[in-house]
N, C-alpha and C positions, 0 to 999 in steps of 0.2 A: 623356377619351374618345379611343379612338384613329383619327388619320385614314386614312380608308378612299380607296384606291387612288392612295397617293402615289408621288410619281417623287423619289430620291433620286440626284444624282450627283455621282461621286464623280470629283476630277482627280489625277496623280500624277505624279510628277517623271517627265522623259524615260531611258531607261535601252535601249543597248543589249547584245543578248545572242547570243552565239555558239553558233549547234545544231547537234548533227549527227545526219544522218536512222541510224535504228536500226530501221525498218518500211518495209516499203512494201504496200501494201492496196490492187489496184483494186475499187473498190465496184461500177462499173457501166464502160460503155464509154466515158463521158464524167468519170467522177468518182475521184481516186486519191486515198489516205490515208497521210498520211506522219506517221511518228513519231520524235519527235524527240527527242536526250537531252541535257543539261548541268549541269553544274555551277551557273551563270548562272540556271537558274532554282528557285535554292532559295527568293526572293522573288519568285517572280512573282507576281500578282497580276490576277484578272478577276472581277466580280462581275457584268458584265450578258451576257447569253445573245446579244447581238448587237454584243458589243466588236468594237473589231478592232485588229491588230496590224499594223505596218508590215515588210515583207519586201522586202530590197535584195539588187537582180541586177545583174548587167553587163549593158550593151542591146548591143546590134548595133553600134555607132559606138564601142567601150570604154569609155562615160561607165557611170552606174550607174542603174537605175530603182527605183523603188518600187513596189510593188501593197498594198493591204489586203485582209485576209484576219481569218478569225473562229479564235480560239482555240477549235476545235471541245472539248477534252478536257486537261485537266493532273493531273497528279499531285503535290505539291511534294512529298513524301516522298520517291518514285521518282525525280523531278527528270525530268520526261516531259511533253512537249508535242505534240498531235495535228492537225493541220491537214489541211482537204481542199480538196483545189483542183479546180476545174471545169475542165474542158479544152474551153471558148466561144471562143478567141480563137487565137491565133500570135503574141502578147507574150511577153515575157522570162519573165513566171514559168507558164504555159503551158512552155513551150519547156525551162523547168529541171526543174519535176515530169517531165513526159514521160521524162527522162534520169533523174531522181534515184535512186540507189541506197545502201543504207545505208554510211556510212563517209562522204557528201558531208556537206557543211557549207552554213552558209546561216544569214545575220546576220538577225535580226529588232530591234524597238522598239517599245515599248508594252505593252500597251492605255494611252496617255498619260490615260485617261477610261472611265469607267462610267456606263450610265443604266439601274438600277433602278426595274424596275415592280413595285409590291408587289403579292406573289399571293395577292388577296384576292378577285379578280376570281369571278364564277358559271360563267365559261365564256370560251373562248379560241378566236380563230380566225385561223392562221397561213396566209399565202400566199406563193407566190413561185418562183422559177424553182430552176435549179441554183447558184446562188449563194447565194442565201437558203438551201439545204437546211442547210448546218453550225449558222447560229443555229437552225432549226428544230430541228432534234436534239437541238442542245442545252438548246434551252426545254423540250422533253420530256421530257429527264431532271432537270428542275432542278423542273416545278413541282411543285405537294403531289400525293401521291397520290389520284385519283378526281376530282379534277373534269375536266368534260370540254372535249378539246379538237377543234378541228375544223382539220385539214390539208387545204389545196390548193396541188399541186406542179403545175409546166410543166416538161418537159422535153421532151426530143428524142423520143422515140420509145417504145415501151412497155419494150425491154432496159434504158431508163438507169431503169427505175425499179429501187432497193434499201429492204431493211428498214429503218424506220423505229424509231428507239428502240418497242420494246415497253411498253403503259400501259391500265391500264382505263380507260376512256373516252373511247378515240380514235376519231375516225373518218378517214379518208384518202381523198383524192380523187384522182386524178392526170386530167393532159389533157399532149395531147402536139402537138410542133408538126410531123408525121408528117401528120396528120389534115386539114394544111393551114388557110386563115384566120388570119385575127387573133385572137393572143396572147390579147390584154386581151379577145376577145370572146368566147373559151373559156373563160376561168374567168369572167366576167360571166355563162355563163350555167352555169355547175355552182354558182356564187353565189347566182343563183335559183332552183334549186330543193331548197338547205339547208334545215332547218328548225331553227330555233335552240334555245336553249333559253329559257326566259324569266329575268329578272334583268338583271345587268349585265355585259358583255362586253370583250374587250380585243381589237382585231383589230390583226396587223401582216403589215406589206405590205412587199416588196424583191424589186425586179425590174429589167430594164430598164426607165430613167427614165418612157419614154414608157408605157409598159406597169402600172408601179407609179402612175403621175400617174390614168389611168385610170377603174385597179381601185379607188383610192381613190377619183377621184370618184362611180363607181356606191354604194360603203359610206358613204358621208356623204350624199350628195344623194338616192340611189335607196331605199338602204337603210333612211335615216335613222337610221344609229349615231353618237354624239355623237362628234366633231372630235375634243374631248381623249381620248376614251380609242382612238383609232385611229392608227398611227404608220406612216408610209409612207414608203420612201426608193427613188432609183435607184442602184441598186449599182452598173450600168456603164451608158455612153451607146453607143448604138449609132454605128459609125463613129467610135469617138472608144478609143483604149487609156489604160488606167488610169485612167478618170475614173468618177468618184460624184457625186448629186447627190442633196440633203436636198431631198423636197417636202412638207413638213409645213407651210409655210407656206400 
């Protein structure tokens, strides 16, 4: 009998790669799309829709910084890697997207790890800011076709919103932080008046820390959606550059 809604992960040797940008795509006024080409990635490798990749810049003082970021798209054939970077902050990779033109280069490493959710699930419900949009996109194109998923995006203003991977049975929410109040209390209350489906769900959650801690605890406590099948992370800490924080615990 096969188990139903396993999480399989997968680790892999450290490996860096040399790209050079071959696109550039702005999506929205806060969101650019850069594509990338090399050689280097005839073995790449990503198998979860919320991997990330390490990406090294020069900071301001000449040392070097890291940011992660999500392998929005690859091709190994093509030897083509796509990344979208959010323009939230005035850090080092901010500050290179803004500039990037194709012919620049730009070192990445990883996905050092993979966490596979097997899509077995009745229904899916993704949230999360401008950060989260790339895994979100990406889980869109990745799960089976028809079942349904439910999106809530936060963004700035109603221009930053863009098309969403096209799918039957999506439905999209957006709330913006234009409209003023608390984050976590805009999509708390576009939360409350979903109607799900019945069966079994998968929600994931990626936002700022305090904003994702939150939204997660409305879907477990309020909601009453079981702990393991909900996965919640802070991608960035407010006042804080380049930091993540895992709050699943």
């Amino acid at each position: 009998m096969t188990e139903r809604h396993k999480t399989t992960r997968i680790r892999r040797e450290r490996r860096r790669r040399q790209l050079t940008v071959t696109e550039r795509v702005e999506l929205s006024p806060h969101m650019i799309r850069l594509t990338f080409t090399s050689p280097d990635l005839a073995d790449f490798e990503s198998q979860g829709a919320d991997d990330h990749i390490k990406l090294f810049f020069a900071d301001a003082e000449g040392g070097r910084a890291m940011r992660d970021y999500t392998p929005r798209a690859f091709d190994i054939e093509a030897q083509t890697l796509s990344i979208d970077f959010a323009i939230h902050d005035a850090g080092p990779a901010t500050a290179w997207a803004l500039k990037a033109q194709p012919g620049d280069t730009l070192s990445i490493g990883g996905p050092q790890g993979s966490t596979v959710i097997a899509d077995d699930f009745d229904w899916y419900l993704l949230i999360g800011d401008e950060t989260a949009l790339p895994s979100i996109g990406r889980r869109l194109e990745e799960l089976r076709p028809g079942v349904p998923v439910f999106v809530v995006a936060s963004v700035d203003a109603p221009e930053d919103r863009f098309p969403l991977p096209a799918r039957e049975g999506l439905a999209e929410y957006w709330t913006f932080r234009s409209e003023g109040g608390d984050e976590a209390d805009r999509i708390v209350a576009v939360l409350e008046g979903l109607t799900l489906p019945d069966g079994e769900g998968y929600v994931w959650i990626a936002a700022e820390a305090t904003v994702a801690r939150a939204v997660r605890f409305h879907v477990i406590e309020a909601m009453g959606h079981p702990r393991e099948w909900t996965k919640a992370g802070g991608y960035w800490i407010a006042g804080e550059s380049g930091s993540e924080k895992r709050i699943d615990d």
